[in-house]
Each structure stands twice: as structure tokens, then as C-alpha cells.
C-alpha positions in Angstrom: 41.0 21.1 6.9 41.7 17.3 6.7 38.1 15.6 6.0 37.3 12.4 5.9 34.4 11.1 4.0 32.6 8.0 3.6 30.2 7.4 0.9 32.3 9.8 -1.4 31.5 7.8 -4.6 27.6 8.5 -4.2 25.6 11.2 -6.3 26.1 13.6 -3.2 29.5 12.5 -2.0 31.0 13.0 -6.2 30.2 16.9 -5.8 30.8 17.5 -2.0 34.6 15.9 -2.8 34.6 18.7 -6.0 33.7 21.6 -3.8 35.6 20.7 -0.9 39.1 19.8 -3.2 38.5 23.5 -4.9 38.6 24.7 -1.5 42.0 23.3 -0.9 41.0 20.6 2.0 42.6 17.0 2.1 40.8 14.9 1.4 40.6 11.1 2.4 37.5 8.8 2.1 36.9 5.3 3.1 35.5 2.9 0.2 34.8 -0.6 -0.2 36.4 -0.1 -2.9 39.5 1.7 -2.3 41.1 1.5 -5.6 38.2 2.5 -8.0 37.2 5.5 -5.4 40.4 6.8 -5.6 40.9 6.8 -9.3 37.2 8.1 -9.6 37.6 10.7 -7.1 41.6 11.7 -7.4 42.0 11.6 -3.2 43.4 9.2 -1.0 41.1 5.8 -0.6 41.0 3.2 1.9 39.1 0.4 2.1 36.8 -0.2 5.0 33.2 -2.9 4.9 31.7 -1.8 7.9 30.4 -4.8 8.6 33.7 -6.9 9.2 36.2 -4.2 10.2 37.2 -1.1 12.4 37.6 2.2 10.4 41.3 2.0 9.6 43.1 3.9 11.9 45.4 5.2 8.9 42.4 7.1 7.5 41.5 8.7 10.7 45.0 10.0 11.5 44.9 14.1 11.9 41.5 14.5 11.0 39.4 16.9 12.0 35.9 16.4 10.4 34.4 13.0 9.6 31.6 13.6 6.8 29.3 10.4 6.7 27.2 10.1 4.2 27.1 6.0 3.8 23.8 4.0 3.4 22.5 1.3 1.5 20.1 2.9 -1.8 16.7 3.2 -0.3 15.1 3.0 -3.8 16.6 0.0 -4.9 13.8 -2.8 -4.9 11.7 -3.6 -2.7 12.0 -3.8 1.2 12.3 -7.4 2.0 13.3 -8.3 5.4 17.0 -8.7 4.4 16.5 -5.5 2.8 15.5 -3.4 5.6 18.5 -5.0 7.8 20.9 -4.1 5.0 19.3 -0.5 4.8 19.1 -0.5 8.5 23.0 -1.3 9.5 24.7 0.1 6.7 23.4 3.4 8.4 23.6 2.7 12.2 26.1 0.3 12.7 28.6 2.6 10.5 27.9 5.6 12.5 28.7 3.7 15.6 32.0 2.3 14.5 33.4 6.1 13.0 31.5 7.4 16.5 33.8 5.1 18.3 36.9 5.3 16.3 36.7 9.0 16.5 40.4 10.9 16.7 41.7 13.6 19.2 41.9 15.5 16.2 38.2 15.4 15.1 36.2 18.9 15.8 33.0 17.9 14.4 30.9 14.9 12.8 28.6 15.4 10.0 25.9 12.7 9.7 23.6 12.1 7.1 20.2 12.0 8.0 16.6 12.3 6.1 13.4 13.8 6.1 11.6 10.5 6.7 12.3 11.5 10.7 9.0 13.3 10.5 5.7 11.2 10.0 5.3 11.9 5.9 1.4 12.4 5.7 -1.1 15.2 5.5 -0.8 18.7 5.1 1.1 20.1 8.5 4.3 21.5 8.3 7.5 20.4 10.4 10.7 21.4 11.3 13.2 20.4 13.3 11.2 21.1 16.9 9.4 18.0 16.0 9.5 15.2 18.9 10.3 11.9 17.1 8.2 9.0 18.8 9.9 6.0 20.6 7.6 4.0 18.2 7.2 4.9 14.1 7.6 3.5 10.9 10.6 2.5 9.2 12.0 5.6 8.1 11.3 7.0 11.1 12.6 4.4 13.1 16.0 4.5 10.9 16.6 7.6 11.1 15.5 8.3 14.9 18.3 5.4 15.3 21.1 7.3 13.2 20.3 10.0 14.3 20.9 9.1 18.3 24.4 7.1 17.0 26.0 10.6 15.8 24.7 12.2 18.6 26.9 10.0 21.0 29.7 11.5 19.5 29.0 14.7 21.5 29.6 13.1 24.9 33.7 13.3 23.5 33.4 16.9 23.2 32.6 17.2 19.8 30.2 19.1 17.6 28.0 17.3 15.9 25.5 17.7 12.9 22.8 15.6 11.4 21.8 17.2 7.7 18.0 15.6 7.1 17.8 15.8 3.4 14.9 15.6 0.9 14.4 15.3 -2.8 18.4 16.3 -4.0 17.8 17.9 -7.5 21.0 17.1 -9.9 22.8 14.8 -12.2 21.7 11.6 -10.4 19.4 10.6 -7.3 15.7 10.6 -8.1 15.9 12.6 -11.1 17.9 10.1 -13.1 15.5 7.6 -12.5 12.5 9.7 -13.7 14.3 11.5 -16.9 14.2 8.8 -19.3 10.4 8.0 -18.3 9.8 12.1 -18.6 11.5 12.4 -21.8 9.1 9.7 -23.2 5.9 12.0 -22.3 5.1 9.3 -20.1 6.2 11.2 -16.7 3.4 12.4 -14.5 2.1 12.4 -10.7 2.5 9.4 -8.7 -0.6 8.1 -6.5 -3.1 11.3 -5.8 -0.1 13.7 -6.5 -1.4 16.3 -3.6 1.9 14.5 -1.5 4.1 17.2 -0.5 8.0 17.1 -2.5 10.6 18.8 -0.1 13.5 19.3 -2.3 17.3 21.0 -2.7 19.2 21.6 -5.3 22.5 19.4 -5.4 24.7 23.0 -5.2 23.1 24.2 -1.8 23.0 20.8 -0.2 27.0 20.7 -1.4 27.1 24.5 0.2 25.1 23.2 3.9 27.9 20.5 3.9 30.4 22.4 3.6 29.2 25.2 5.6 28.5 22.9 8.9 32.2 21.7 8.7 33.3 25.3 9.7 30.5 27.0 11.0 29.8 26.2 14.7 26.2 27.4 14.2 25.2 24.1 12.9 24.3 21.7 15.6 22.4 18.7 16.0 19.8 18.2 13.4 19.2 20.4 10.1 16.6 20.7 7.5 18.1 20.7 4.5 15.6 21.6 2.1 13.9 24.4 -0.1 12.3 26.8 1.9 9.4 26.2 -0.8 8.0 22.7 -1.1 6.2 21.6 -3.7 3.2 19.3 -4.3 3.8 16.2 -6.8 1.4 17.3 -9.4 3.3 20.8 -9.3 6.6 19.1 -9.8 5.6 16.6 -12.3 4.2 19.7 -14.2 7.6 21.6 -13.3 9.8 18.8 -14.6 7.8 18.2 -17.6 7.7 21.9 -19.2 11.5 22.3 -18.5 12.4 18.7 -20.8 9.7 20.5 -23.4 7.4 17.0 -23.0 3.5 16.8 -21.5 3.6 15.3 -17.7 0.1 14.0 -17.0 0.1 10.4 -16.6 -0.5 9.1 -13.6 1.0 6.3 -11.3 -1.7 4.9 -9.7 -0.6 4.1 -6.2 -1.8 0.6 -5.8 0.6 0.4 -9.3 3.7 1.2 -7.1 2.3 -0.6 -4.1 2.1 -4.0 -6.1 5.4 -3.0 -7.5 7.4 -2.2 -4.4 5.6 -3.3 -1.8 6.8 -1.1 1.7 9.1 0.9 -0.7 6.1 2.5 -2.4 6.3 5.0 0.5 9.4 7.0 -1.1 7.3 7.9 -3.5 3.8 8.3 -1.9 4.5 9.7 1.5 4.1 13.9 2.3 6.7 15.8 3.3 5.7 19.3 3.9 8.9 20.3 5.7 10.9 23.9 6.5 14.6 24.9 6.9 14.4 26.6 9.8 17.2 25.8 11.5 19.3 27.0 8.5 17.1 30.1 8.2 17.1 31.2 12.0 20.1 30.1 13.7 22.6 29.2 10.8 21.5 32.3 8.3 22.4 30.0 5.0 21.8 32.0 2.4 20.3 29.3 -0.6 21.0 29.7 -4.5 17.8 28.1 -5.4 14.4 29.1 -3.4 12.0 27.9 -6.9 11.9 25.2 -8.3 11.3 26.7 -11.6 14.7 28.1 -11.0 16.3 25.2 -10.3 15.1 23.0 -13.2 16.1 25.7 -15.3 19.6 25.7 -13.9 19.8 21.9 -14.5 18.1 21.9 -18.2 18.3 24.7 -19.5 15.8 27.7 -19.6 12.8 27.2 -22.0 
């Protein structure tokens, strides 16, 4: 197949590209850095800002799935006005532009999405028969927003998929932020730590990808989590036994609040969340169901 991917250079873009080259695909991604992607990744770059330019037309010729995974860091600082503009359009105004630049060739659009769709307190659990409000917060109302772009795309005739992702478990995302505090014993839960952690390990995310570019059972929006969340305190706990160090200090949450003002919420939100979708109609059969597991996997059995 001939993909083309934008945000290849990310922590989840690095290992889709890996899995999809050993597959024998061609690749091409769009970068605003073509030169350094290309080099990085070993596949055909161009370079495209979203903001000032059309997707070139060079990348887009004969392909046949767009994989979109752009977006300004969510976790990087805290959510200033500018901020939340610069989250806000690096997701929707992208989406519209590749949504409108789309090829005869293209057969489906893959759009990255997130669990922050869904309301993110309390106990109840969701899944993708949840009826997103006109009116929520900001995660909700950026994703709602993306979310609706991609889904334009189907009015061409093409298939599309929105992959709402949690907590991706690997070499980077949120776990290379909270290593180096973890391997200092200082790691433990963050606000009252009952918050519900829906997470995936990078491999089956990588596998959904790839899985919804060929399989025509993935359609519109998919959890793409563990069928097993976890509270905070239990993956604090988790994380802490598998690096050998103690995990119980706390992060207040008026300590993140002060420190992150709006941003705090990544951190302090519940997400109690099920794959059904992948469960029911796209029978995705995942490597890692426990976290225990999964940690394990990534350092190491005790």
C-alpha cells in the first residue's frame, strides 16, 4: 500500500513507520522538517506547515491511505490562550486541509483522536456509544472538532477512522516524563490517585493502526485502549515495583494545578474507558491485556 503519514517523527509515528516499512508499504510523510524526517525515518519527506500551505500535491500522488497523527504536545506547559489555539488548529485545521486535498487514489483516512472525547470524571464507564455534547470542555471540544473534520472525508466515498487513544505505554510519551522522577523513589499518585488510567501498550496501538488501514471493519471512532484500566494509585504502584524503587509520594493536586494551570487536567482527569468497538465489531486480538504484563515487557521482569 502507498501511506502517507504526517506526524511520523512523534513517539507513535517512529514505530508505526517501523511496522509499516517491515510490511513492505511505501512510505511518504509530510514534515516541517522534511530533511531531518527523512534522514530520521529513511522514507520519502516533504515539507508541509499547515498553517501557510496546501498538502503538496507531490506527496499525495497514488496514495491510498492518509495516516494523521499531527498535533501540537498537549503536555508541554501550560494552556495559555495562545496555547490552546496552537493545540486547537494544529489538529483541526490540518485535518481539514488533508480532508480537502484528498486523492482519487485514497481508500481510507486514519485520524488521530483521544480519549478526552468523553467527560473524564467519576467512576462510569464509556465507550464509543457515548453522545458527545455540543458544549464541553477543552478536550472535549477539540476532539469533538477533529473528530467531525475526518469525518467529512466520508462524504467522497471514503472510509474513515478516528483511533481515540489513552495512556501509550513505550519508549517516550508519558512514561519518559515520569521515569527519571520514578527512578529517584520520588514517583507516586498524582492528586487523590482513585482517577481512572486508560492505557495501551505502544505494540497494539502500532497493531490497531495498521489493522484499520486494511481492515474495513474499522469505521468511525475507536477505543484504542486496554480492555483493563487501571486506577493511578495502582499504576504508580505498577510502575514503581517493575523499576525496583518505592512509589508513594504524592502530587497533591493543587501542586499540579498551581503548576499548570488548565493542563493539570491530563493528569487529574478519570478515564474509565472500554474497547469495544475493537472487541465486538473489529475482533483485535491485543498482546497486552495487564499492565503488569506490559511493564514487564518494557523493563524487564522482576
Amino acid at each position: 500500500m502507498n501511506i502517507l503519514i504526517t506526524g511520523a517523527t512523534g513517539f507513535i509515528g517512529r514505530h508505526l513507520v517501523q511496522r509499516l516499512k517491515q510490511d513492505h508499504h511505501t512510505i511518504k510523510v509530510l514534515s516541517r522538517n522534511a530533511v531531518q524526517a527523512s534522514q530520521k525515518l529513511g522514507v520519502s519527506a516533504y515539507d508541509w506547515n499547515y498553517a501557510y500551505e496546501e498538502v503538496p500535491a507531490e506527496a499525495l500522488k497514488n496514495i491510498q491511505i492518509i495516516i494523521h497523527l499531527m498535533g501540537e504536545n498537549l503536555g508541554n506547559g501550560r494552556w495559555t490562550v495562545q496555547r490552546k489555539h496552537e493545540i486547537y488548529d494544529s489538529r483541526i485545521v490540518s485535518t481539514r486541509k488533508l480532508v480537502a486535498a484528498a486523492p482519487s487514489s485514497l481508500k481510507c483516512f486514519i485520524c488521530a483522536s483521544a480519549i478526552g472525547i468523553y467527560p473524564g470524571h467519576g467512576d462510569e464507564t464509556y465507550d464509543e456509544s457515548y453522545a458527545v455534547p455540543e458544549q464541553g470542555n477543552f478536550m472535549q471540544t477539540i476532539c469533538r472538532d477533529w473528530e467531525k473534520e475526518a469525518a467529512a472525508i466520508e462524504s467522497k466515498g471514503i472510509r474513515r477512522v478516528s483511533i481515540r487513544t489513552g495512556i501509550v505505554l513505550g519508549d517516550g510519551g508519558m512514561l519518559a516524563k515520569l521515569l527519571p522522577i520514578f527512578k529517584l523513589g520520588l514517583g507516586g499518585p498524582v492528586g487523590d490517585g482513585c482517577q481512572w488510567l486508560p492505557w495501551i501498550h505502544i505494540d497494539d496501538l502500532v497493531s490497531a493502526y495498521v489493522a484499520a488501514a486494511v481492515d474495513t471493519r474499522y469505521h468511525g471512532a475507536v477505543n484504542v485502549v486496554s480492555p483493563n484500566p487501571v486506577r493511578f494509585n495502582d499504576f504508580a504502584t505498577a510502575l514503581g515495583k517493575a523499576l525496583h524503587r518505592p512509589a508513594f509520594f504524592p502530587t497533591p493536586a493543587f501542586v499540579l494545578k498551581l503548576a499548570l494551570g488548565e493542563a493539570a487536567a491530563l493528569a487529574l482527569n478519570s478515564y474509565r474507558i472500554v474497547p469495544t468497538q475493537l472487541l465486538q465489531t473489529c475482533g483485535f486480538e491485543f498482546k497486552f491485556t495487564q499492565l503488569s504484563a506490559t511493564l514487564d515487557d518494557l523493563f524487564g521482569k522482576s
